[in-house]
C-alpha positions in Angstrom: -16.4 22.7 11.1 -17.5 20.2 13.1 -20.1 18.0 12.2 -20.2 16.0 15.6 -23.0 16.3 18.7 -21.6 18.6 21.1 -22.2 18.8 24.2 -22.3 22.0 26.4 -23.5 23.2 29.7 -26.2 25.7 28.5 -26.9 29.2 30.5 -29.9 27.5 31.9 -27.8 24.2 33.3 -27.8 20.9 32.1 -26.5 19.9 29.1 -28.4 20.1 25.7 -27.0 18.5 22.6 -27.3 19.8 18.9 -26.2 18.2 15.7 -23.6 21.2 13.9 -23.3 20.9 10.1 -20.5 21.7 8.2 -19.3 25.2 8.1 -15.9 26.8 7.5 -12.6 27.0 9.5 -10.2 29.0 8.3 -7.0 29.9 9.5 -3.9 32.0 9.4 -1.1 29.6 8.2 -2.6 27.2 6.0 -2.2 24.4 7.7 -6.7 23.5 7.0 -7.4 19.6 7.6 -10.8 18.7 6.6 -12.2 15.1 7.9 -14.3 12.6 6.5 -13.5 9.6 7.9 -9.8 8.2 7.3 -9.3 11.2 5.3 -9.0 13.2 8.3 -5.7 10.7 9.6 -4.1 11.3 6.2 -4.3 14.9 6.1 -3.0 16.0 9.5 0.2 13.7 9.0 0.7 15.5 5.5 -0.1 18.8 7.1 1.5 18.0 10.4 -1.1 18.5 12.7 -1.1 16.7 16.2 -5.1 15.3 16.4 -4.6 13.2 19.8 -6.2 14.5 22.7 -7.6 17.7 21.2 -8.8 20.5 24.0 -12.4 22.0 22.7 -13.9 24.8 25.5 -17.0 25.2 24.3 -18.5 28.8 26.2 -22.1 29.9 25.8 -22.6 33.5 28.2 -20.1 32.9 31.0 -20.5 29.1 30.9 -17.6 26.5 30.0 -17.1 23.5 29.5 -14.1 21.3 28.9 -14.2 18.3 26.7 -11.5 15.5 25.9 -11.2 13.8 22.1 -8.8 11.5 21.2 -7.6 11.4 17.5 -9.7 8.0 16.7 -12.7 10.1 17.8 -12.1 13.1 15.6 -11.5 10.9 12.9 -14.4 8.9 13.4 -16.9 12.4 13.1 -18.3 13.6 9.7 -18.2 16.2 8.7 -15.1 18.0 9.6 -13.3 20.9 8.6 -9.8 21.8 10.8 -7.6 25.2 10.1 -4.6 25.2 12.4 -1.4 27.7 12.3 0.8 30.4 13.1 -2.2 33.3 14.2 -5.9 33.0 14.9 -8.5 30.7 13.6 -11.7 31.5 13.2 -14.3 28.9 12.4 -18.7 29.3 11.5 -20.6 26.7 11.5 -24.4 25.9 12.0 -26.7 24.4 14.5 -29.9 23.4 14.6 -30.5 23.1 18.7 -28.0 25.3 20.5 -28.4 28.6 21.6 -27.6 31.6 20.0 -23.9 31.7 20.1 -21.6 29.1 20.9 -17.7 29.7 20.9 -14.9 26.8 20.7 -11.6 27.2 21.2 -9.2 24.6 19.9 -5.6 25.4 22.3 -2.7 23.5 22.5 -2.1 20.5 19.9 -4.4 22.7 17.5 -2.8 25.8 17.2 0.7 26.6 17.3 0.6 30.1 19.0 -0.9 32.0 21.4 -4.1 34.0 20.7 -6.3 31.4 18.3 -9.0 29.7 18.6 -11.8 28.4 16.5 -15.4 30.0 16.6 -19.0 28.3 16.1 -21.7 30.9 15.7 -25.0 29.8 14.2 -28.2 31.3 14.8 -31.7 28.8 14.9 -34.9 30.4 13.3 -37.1 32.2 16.0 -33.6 33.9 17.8 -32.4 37.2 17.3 -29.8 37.9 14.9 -26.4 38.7 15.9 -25.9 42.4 17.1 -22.6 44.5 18.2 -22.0 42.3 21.7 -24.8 39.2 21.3 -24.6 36.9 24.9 -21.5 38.0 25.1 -22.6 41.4 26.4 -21.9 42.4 30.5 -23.4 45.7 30.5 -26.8 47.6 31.2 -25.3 50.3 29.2 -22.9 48.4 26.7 -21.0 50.3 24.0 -23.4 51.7 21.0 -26.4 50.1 23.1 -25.5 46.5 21.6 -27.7 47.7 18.8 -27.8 46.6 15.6 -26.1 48.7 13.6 -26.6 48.6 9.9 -23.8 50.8 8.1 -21.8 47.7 8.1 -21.8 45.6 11.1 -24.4 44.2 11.3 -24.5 43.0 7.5 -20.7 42.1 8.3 -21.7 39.6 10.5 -24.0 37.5 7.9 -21.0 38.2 4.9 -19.6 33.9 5.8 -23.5 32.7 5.6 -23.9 31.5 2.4 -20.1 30.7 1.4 -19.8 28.6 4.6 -22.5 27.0 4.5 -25.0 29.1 7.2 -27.9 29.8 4.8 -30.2 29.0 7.3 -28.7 31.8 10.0 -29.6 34.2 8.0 -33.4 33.3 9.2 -33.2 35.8 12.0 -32.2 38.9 9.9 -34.5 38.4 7.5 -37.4 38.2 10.9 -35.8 41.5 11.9 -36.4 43.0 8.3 -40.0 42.3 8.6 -40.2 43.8 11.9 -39.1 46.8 10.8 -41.2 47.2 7.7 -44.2 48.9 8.5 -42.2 51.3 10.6 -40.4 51.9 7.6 -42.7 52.8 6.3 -44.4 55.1 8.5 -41.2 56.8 8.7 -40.8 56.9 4.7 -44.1 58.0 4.9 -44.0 61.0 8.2 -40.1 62.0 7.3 -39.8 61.9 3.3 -44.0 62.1 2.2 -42.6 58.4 -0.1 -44.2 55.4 -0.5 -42.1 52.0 0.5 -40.2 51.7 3.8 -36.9 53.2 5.0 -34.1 52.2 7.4 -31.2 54.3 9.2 -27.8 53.4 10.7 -29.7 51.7 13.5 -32.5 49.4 14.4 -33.0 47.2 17.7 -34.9 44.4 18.8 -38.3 46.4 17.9 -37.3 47.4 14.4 -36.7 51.1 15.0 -36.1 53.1 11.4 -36.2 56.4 12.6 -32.8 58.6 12.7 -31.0 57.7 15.2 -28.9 59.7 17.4 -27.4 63.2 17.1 -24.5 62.0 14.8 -24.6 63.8 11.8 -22.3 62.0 9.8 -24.3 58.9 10.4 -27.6 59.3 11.6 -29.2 60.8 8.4 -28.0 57.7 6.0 -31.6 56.3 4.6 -29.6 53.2 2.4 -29.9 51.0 6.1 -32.7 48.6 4.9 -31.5 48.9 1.5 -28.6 47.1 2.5 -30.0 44.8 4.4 -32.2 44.1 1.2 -29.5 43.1 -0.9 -29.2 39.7 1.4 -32.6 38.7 -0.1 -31.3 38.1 -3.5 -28.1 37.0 -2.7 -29.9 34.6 -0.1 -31.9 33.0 -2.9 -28.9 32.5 -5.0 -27.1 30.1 -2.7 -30.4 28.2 -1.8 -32.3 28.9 -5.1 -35.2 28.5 -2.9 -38.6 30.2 -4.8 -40.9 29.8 -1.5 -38.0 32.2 0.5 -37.8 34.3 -2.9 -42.0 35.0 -2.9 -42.3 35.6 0.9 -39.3 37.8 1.2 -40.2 39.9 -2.5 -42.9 42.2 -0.7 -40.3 43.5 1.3 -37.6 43.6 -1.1 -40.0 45.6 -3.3 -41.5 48.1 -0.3 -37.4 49.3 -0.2 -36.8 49.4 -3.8 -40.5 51.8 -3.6 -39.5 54.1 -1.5 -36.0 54.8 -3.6 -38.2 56.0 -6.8 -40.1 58.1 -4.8 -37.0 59.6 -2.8 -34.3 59.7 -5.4 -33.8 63.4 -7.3 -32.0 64.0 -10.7 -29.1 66.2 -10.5 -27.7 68.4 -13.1 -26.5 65.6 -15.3 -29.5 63.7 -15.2 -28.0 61.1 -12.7 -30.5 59.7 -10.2 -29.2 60.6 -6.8 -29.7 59.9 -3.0 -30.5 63.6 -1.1 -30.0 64.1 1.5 -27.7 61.6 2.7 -24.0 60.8 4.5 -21.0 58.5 3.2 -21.4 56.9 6.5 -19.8 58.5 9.6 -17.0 60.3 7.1 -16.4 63.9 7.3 -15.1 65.8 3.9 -13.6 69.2 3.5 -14.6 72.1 1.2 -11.7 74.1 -0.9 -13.0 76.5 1.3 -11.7 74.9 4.4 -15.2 74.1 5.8 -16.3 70.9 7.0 -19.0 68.9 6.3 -21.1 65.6 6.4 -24.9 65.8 4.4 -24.5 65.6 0.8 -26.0 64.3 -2.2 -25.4 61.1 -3.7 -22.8 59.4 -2.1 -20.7 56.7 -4.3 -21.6 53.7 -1.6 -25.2 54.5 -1.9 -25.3 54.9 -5.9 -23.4 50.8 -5.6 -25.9 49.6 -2.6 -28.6 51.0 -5.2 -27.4 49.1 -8.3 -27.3 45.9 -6.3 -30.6 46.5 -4.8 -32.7 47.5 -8.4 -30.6 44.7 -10.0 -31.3 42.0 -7.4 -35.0 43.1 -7.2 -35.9 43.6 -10.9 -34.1 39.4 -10.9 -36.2 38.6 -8.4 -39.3 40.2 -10.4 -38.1 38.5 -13.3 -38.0 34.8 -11.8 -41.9 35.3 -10.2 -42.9 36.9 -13.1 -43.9 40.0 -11.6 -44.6 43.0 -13.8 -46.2 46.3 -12.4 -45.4 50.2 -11.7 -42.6 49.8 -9.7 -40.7 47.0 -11.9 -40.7 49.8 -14.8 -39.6 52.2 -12.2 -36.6 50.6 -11.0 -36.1 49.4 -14.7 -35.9 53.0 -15.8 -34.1 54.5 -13.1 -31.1 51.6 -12.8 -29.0 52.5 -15.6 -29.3 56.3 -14.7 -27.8 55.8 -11.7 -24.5 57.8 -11.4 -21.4 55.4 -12.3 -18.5 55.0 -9.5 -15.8 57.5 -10.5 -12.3 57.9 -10.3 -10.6 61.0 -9.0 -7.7 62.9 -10.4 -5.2 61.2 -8.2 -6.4 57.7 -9.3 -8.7 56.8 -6.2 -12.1 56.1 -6.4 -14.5 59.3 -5.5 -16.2 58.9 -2.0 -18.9 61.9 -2.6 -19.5 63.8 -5.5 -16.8 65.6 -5.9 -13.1 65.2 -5.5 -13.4 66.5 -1.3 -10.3 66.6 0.9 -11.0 64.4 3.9 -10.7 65.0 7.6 -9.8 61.3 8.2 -7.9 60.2 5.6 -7.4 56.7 7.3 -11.2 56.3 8.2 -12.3 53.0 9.6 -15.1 52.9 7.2 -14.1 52.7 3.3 -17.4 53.0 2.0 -17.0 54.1 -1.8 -15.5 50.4 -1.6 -18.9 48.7 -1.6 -18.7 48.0 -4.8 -15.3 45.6 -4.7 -16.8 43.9 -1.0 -19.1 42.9 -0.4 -20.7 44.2 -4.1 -19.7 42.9 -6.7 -19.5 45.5 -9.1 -15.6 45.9 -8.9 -13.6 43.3 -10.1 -9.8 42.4 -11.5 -11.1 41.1 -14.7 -14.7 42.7 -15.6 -13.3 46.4 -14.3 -9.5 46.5 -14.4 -9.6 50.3 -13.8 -11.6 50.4 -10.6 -10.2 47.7 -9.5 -6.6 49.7 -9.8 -8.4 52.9 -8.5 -9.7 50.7 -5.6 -6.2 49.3 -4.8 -5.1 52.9 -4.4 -7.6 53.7 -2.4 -7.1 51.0 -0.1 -3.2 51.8 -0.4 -4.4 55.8 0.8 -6.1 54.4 3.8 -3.6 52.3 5.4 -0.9 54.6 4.8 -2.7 57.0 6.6 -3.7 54.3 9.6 -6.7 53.0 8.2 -8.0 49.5 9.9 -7.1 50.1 13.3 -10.7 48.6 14.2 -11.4 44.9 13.8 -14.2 45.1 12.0 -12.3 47.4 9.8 -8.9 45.8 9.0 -11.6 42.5 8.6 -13.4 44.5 5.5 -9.9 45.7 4.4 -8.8 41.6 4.3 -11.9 41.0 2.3 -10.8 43.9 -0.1 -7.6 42.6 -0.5 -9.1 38.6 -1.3 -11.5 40.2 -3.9 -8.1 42.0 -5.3 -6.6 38.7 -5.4 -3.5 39.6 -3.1 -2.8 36.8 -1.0 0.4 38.3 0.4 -1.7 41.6 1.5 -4.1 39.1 3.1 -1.5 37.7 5.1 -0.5 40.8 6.5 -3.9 42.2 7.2 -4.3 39.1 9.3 -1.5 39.2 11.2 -2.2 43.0 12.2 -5.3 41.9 12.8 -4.4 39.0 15.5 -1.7 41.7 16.6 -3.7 44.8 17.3 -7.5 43.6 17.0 -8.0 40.2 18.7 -8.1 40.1 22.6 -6.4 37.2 24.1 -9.8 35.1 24.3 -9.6 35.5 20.4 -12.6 37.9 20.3 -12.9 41.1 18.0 -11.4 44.1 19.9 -12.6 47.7 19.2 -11.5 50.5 20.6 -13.8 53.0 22.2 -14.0 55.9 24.7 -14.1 53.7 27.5 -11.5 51.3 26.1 -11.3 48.2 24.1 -14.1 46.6 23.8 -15.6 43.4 22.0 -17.7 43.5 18.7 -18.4 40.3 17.0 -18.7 41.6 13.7 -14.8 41.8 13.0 -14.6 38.0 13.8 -17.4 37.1 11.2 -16.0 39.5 8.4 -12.3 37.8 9.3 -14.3 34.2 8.0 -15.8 35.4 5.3 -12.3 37.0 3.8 -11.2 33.6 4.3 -13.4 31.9 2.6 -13.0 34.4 -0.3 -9.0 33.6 0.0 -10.4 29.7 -1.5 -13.3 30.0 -3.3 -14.1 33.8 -4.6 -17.7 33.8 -6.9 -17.9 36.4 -10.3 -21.4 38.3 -11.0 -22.7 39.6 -14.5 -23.9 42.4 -12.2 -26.8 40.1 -10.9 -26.3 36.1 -11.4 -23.0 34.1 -10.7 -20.8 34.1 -13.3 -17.7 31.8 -12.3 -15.8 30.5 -10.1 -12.1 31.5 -8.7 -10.6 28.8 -6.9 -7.6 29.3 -4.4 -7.6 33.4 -6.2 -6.2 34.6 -2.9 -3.9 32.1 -1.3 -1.8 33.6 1.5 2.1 32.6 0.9 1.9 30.9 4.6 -0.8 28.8 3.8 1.1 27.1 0.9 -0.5 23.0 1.7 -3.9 22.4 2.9 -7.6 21.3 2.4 -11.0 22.6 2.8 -14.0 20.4 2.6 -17.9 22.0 2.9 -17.4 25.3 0.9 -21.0 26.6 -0.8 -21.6 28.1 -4.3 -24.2 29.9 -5.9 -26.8 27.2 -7.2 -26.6 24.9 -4.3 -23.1 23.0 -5.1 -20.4 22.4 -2.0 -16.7 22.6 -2.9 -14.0 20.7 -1.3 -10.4 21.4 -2.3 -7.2 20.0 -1.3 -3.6 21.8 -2.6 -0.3 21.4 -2.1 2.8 24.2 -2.2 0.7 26.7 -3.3 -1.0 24.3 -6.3 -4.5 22.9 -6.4 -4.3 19.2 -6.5 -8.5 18.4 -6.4 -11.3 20.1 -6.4 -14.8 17.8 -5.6 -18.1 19.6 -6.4 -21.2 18.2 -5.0 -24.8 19.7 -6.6 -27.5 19.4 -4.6 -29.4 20.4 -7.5 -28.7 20.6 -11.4 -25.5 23.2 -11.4 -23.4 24.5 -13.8 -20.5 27.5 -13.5 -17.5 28.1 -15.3 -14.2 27.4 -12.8 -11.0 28.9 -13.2 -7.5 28.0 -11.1 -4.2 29.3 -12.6 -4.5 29.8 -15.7 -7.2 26.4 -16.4 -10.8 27.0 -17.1 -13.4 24.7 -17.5 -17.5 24.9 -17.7 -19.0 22.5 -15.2 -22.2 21.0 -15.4 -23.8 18.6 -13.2 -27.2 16.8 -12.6 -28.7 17.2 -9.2 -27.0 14.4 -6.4 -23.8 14.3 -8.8 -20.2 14.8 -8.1 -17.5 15.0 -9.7 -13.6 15.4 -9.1 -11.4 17.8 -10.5 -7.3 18.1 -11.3 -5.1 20.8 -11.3 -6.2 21.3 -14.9 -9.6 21.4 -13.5 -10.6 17.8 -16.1 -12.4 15.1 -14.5 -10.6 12.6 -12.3 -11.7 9.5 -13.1 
């Protein structure tokens, strides 16, 4: 991350300069230098990184520019966060001047092999959020219409926000959200006869809602803007700001109202979605026939969960009590539970289904492990093991062969703590994903093409390899550190890391071992923190820090 003015020549002309906060880097061989100061000299000699005369191309649209620092300079900047090694480098940061998208590429001394680069993506309030091609689109007739599409790219794209630091980007999505809220609800209203406000698979810049398409298998999903929802809470979390938690409840509560008017009980008393799609998957009847509508799918029973639980929170902190609080109260625990097939994998529909894609891009009845968090290691040991398998299913049968895709399947295997999986998801990914200008490749009738959601999901898994955050279901529980170290990235540091309840984390390890861990609150904080084996509850005043050891005790 780079915490320095840069310069660029903007799409306009001239040259406009913007102050960029601390993000994340991350990077494929753990060879991460983070700068403050002298700090930064006595990192990249441990870690072996070349600083002088660093190479940053900074490209906004078509534009470039090419900009000279010596190593006294990138010492001198602050903050600074630097991932270099043996595969691609992806880096989010935030801005509060430049445009829309802004792309570095760190080359030469930096990075030790072809096809890596470091990315800076921020998005100021009053832009648009990111969609499938942003600036970076060429085309009057680009691939998917450059929409936004909100089955999972376009919430992929905002997955590194609040760990790395981007809170603030998130402004735009939450702008689209309310654009699309009374045409939500007219389509809740015309197309279901329910209160509250619906979403598809798409929107655009207007905030369509209606269907989109002639897809079956993803057109007629109505969890879109419930989705898209579940950023609200999450949001709030990170910031724990009550002004953006009261403006944004209306909306969170119009989606949550239209899901107790649409949702049916089944035979077993189970609320369920119907109709709906486990997006853009096709399933197969003992019969042989093939089919896409169904009833209650497993992601939409898990987006669901996290929706009710994150809004009846929400209610709970602005002490809100009315008809649609009891609602959701009464309808969330008799929500059908994830379940496990025969074989040991988790269910995708209701029923154990052959499937006509057996390696699918999309792994949907995996919401629950990422980016949910109702799927863990230690709270759900046996979905976690179904999840594995699932995951296991889908490669074998050449799952991931999308960016965005092998991304979410990184993510899954950080949240499974498997840092040697992680590893090779990312190379595959650099390998058969990554065009040589490091952006997200996606294949598509008319060839590769770019999507710049599978570059944003790579950060975020990243991120998740350091720092990886526990739920009770709704609230932050703990704190993983380094749960998902790659074996090639066995010595680094990471400074500007962001937890739930507005603390930053900087960590610095060695062969494979956490040597510190600084936490910064900038309000009163407290978390439980475990590393190998140590645990420790954490408690700090607001503007405190504190230093930690391997043991996770105070360094004084």
């Amino acid at each position: 991350f780079f915490g320095f003015f840069l310069r660029f020549k903007g799409l306009c002309g001239g040259f406009q300069r913007a102050l960029v906060q601390p993000g994340l880097v991350a990077a494929d061989k753990a060879v991460i230098a983070p700068s403050t100061g002298a700090f930064a000299a006595a990192h990249h000699q441990r870690l072996g990184i070349d600083l002088p005369a660093v190479k940053l191309f900074a490209h906004l649209g078509h534009k470039v520019v090419q900009m000279q620092l010596d190593a006294a300079e990138l010492c001198a900047v602050r903050p600074f966060v630097l991932l270099v090694g043996a595969g691609c480098t992806i880096a989010v940061a935030k801005g509060q001047v430049l445009a829309r998208f802004v792309r570095i590429h760190c080359i030469k001394d930096l990075l030790l092999v072809p096809h890596k680069a470091v990315q800076l993506v921020f998005h100021r309030p009053g832009s648009l959020p990111a969609n499938l091609q942003g600036v970076w689109n060429d085309s009057f007739f680009p691939p998917w219409d450059s929409k936004y599409t909100i089955n999972i790219n376009t919430e992929m794209n905002y997955w590194p926000a609040n760990i790395c630091g981007l809170a603030q980007s998130e402004e735009p999505l939450f702008d689209l959200l309310a654009r699309m809220v009374p045409n939500g609800q007219r389509t809740a209203r015309e197309l279901y006869h329910c209160r509250g406000f619906v979403a598809h698979h798409n929107t655009d810049l207007w905030g369509d809602t209606d269907p989109q398409d002639r897809y079956i298998p993803a057109s007629f999903w109505p969890m879109g803007a419930a989705w898209l929802c579940t950023h609200i809470w999450r949001h709030y979390l990170y910031s724990g700001d009550m002004q953006f938690l009261r403006a944004q409840f209306p909306m969170l509560e119009q989606a949550v109202l239209f899901f107790t008017d649409f949702l049916e009980q089944d035979a077993a008393g189970y609320y369920v979605t119907n109709p709906s799609v486990s997006p853009e998957n096709t399933y197969i009847l003992p019969d042989g026939v093939r089919g896409h509508l169904c009833i209650g799918p497993t992601m939409d029973r898990q987006i669901l969960r996290e929706l009710f639980a994150g809004y009846l929170a929400a209610a709970a902190k602005l002490s809100v009590t009315n008809e649609t609080t009891c609602a959701a109260a009464a309808i969330l625990p008799r929500l059908r539970p994830t379940q496990i097939g025969s074989d040991g994998r988790l269910l995708e529909w209701g029923g154990e289904y052959g499937e006509a894609e057996p390696g699918h891009r999309h792994i949907s009845h995996l919401y629950g492990l990422a980016p949910g968090n109702e799927i863990s290691t230690l709270a759900t040991p046996e979905l976690a093991a179904a999840a594995r398998k699932t995951l296991e299913y889908r490669l074998a049968h050449g799952g991931g062969y999308t960016g965005w895709s092998r991304a979410w399947i990184t993510l899954f295997w950080a949240r499974l703590g498997e840092g040697s999986k992680v590893e090779e998801n990312l190379r595959a990914l650099y390998a058969n994903s990554t065009f040589p200008n490091l952006m997200d490749n996606h294949p598509s009738k008319r060839g590769p093409v770019f999507q710049i959601d599978g570059n944003y999901g790579t950060t975020a898994a990243m991120a998740e390899c350091l720092a990886q955050v526990s739920y009770d279901g709704v609230n932050p529980q703990a704190v993983s550190l380094l749960p998902a170290l790659p074996p090639n990235w066995q010595s680094g540091a990471v400074q500007g890391l962001c937890l739930p309840g507005g603390a930053c984390l900087d960590l610095v390890w060695e062969n494979g071992t956490l040597q510190t861990a600084a936490l910064h609150a900038a309000a009163p904080w407290k978390m439980r923190l475990h590393c190998a084996g140590a645990e420790a509850e954490i408690e700090l005043s607001a503007r405190q820090s504190v230093t930690l050891n391997a043991a996770l005790q105070p360094i004084h």
